[in-house]
N, C-alpha and C positions, 0 to 999 in steps of 0.2 A: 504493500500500500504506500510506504513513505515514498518508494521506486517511482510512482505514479506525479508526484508535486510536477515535476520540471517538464510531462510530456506537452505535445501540443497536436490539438482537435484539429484536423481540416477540414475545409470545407465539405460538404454543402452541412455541416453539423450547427454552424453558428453557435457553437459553446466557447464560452470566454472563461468558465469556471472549473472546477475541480468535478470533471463529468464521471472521473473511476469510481468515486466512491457514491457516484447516483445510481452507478450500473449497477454494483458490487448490491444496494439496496434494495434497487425494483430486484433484481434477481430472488433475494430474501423476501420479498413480499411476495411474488409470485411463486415462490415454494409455498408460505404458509396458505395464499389462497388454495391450492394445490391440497394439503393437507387439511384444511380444515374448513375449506366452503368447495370443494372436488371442483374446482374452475383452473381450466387450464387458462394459461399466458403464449399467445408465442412469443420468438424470440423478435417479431417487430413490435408489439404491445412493451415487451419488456424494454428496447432500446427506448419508447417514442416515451414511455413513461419515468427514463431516468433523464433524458435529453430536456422533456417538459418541466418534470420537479428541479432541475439545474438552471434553465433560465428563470424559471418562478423563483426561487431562493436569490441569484446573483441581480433582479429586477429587485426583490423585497430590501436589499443589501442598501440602493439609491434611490427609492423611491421614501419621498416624507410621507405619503397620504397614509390615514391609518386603512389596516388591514380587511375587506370586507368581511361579513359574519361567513363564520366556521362552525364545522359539527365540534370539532377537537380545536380547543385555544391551551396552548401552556403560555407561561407568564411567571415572570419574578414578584412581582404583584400579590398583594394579602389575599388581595378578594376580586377576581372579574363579573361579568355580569352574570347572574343568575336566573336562569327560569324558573317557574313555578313547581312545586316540588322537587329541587335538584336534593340526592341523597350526597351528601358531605361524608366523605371517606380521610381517615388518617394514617399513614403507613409509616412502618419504622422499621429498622433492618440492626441487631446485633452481631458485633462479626467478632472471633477470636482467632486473631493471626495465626499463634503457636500449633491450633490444632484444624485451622483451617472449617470450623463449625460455622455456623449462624441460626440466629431464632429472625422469624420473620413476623412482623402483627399487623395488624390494620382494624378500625373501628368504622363502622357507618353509623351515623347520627342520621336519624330517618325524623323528620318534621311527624309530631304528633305523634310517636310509636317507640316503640321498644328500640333500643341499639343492638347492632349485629356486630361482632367480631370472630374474627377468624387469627388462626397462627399456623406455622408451620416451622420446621426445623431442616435443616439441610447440611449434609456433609459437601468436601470440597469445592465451597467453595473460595474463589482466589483473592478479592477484595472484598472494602467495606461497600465501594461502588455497586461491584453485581450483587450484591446482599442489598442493596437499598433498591436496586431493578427489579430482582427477585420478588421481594415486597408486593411493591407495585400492579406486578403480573400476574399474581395468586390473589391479592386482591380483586382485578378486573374481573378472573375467572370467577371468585364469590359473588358479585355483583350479577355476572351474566348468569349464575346460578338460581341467585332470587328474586332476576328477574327483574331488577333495577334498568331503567332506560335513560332516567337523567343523572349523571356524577360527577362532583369535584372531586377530585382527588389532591392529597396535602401530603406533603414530604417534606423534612427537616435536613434532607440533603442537596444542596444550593446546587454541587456536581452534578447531577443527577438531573432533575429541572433542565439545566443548560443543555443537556448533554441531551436531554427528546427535545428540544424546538432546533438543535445544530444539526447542519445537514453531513458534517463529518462526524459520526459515532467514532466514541472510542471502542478499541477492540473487542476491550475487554467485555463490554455488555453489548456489542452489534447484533445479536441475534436475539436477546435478550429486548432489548430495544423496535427492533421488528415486531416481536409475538406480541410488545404492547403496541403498539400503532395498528396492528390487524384486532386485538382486540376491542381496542378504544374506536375502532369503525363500526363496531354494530349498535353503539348506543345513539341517541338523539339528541345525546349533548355530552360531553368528558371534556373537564378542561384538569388540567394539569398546575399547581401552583408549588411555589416555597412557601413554608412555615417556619417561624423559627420555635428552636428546641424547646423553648420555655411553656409554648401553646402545645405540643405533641408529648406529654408525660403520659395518656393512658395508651398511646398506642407503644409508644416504649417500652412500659411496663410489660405487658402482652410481649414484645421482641423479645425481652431481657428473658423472663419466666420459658419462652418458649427453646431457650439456648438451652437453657439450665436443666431443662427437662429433655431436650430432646426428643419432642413431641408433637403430631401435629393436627388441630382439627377446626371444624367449621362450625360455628356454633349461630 
């Protein structure tokens, strides 16, 4: 991937941006479609779709106008706009270097109803990064579980945030990062924000307990 910085697009492509790592994307998007909605891609759907997502990013790059409305908004932002019943989700991710573990939590705060949490534990994994992705993504799956259609989702990892609205993934969660963009496409609204740590203590707690136990379930 680093090999790719210096090459250059020729014509008739009109790419001025970092087109390998759009390819390298649609690719992974067109596998999960693949796996999990049985829709094939070909390989022109796949070019015209990383070619498209590369000038839309390198336009978004010089363009001041704000962004039209989206199904999926991430944002650094506390709070973006919200529809009417959005379920508000909090996720947290504990990792321990030495043995390579992680607990994973997340909480839904359902307007006028009961709260749902879920956790999970997981061996190898490599950072605190993919343990905060991880999260994330077993969270979605709870969600698409009970059936939720509108969701914020909140993470207290600033990395992580940055790291779904950048068009270059880092390695280490690139495929991780995909499963949540295909899954955050079947809801009716998922927006993505940062929290800071001092608001995300019960989904923490939930991370923390779920290390410790090495345990994991959907409640």
């Amino acid at each position: 991937m680093e090999a790719s910085t210096p090459w250059i697009w020729l014509p008739p492509t009109g790419a001025t941006g970092d087109v390998f790592f759009s390819i390298i994307w649609s690719l992974w998007i067109a596998r999960n479609k693949r796996i999990f909605e049985s829709r094939h891609s070909s390989p022109q759907e796949v070019i015209t779709r990383a070619l498209t997502s590369s000038k839309e990013w390198t336009l978004a790059q010089i363009d001041s106008k704000p962004p039209s409305p989206q199904t999926t908004i991430t944002t650094l932002h506390p709070r973006p706009s919200l529809p009417p019943n959005t379920i508000l989700c909090n996720t947290d991710a504990a990792w321990e270097a030495s043995t390579k573990a992680s607990g994973l939590g997340w909480i839904f705060t359902i307007p006028g109803a009961r709260s749902q949490q879920g956790f999970q534990s997981n061996l190898h994994v490599r950072s605190a990064l993919q343990a905060e992705a991880l999260a994330i993504r077993e969270a979605l799956k709870h969600a698409i579980h009970l059936g939720y259609t509108k969701i914020w989702l909140r993470s207290d990892s600033k990395g992580l945030i940055e790291a779904i609205v950048s068009i270059t993934k880092p390695k280490e969660v690139y495929g991780i990062l995909a499963d949540i963009e295909t899954l955050s496409s079947t809801f009716l609204f998922c927006s993505f924000s940062f929290v800071s740590r001092s608001l995300n203590g019960p989904a923490d707690a939930i991370a923390k307990s779920a290390l410790c136990n090495l345990n994991s379930s959907w409640a």
